[in-house]
C-alpha positions as CSV (number, residue, x, y, z in Angstrom):
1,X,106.1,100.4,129.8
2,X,103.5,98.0,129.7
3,X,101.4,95.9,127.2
4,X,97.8,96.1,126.5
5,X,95.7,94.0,124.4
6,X,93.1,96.2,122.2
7,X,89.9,94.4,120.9
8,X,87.3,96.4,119.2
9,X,83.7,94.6,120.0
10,X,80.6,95.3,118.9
11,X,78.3,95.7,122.3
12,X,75.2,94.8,120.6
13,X,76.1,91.4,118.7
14,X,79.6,90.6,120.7
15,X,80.9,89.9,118.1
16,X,85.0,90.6,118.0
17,X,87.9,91.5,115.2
18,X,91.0,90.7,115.6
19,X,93.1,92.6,118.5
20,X,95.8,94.9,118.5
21,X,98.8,95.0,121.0
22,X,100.5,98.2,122.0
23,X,103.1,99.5,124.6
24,X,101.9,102.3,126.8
25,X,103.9,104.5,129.6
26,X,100.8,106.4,130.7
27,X,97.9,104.3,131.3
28,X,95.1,107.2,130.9
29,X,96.3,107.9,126.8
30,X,95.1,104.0,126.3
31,X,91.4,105.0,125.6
32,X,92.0,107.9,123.4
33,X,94.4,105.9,121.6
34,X,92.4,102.5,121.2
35,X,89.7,104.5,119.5
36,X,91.9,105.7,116.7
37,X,93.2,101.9,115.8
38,X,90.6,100.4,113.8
39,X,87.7,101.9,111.9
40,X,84.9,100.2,113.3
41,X,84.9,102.1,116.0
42,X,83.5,105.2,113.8
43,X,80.5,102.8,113.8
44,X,78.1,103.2,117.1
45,X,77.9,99.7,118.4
46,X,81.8,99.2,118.8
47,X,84.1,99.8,121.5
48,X,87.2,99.0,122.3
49,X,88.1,96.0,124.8
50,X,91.2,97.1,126.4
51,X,93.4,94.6,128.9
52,X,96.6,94.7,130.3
53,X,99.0,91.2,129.3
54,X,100.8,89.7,131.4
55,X,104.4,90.5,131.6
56,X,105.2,86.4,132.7
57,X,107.2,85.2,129.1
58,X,105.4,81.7,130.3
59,X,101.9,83.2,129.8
60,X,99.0,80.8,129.4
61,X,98.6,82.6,126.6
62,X,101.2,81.6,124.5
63,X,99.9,77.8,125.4
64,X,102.8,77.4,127.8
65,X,102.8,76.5,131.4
């Protein structure tokens, strides 16, 4: 299982909400999925922004080296 990181943005403005973060077995239900977690994507200009984490508990994302 692996992580991905969810971020609906708007492709006109880029503007972004905040993300979601969800465990996934099967990498190609992570689109139809994405699209069903927020409601701006009901709106034309938003997508979802989808990334895989990093499985590293020392992530630079955390702020930790």
């Amino acid at each position: 299982m692996a992580k991905y990181k969810i971020q609906p943005v708007n492709i006109k403005t880029g503007s972004v909400a905040p993300y979601y973060v969800e465990d996934f077995e099967n990498e190609h239900e992570i689109e139809k999925f994405a699209k069903t977690l927020s409601p701006l994507f009901a709106f034309v200009n938003w997508e979802p922004s989808i990334s895989k984490l990093s499985s590293n508990p020392k992530s630079k994302r955390y702020g930790k080296n």
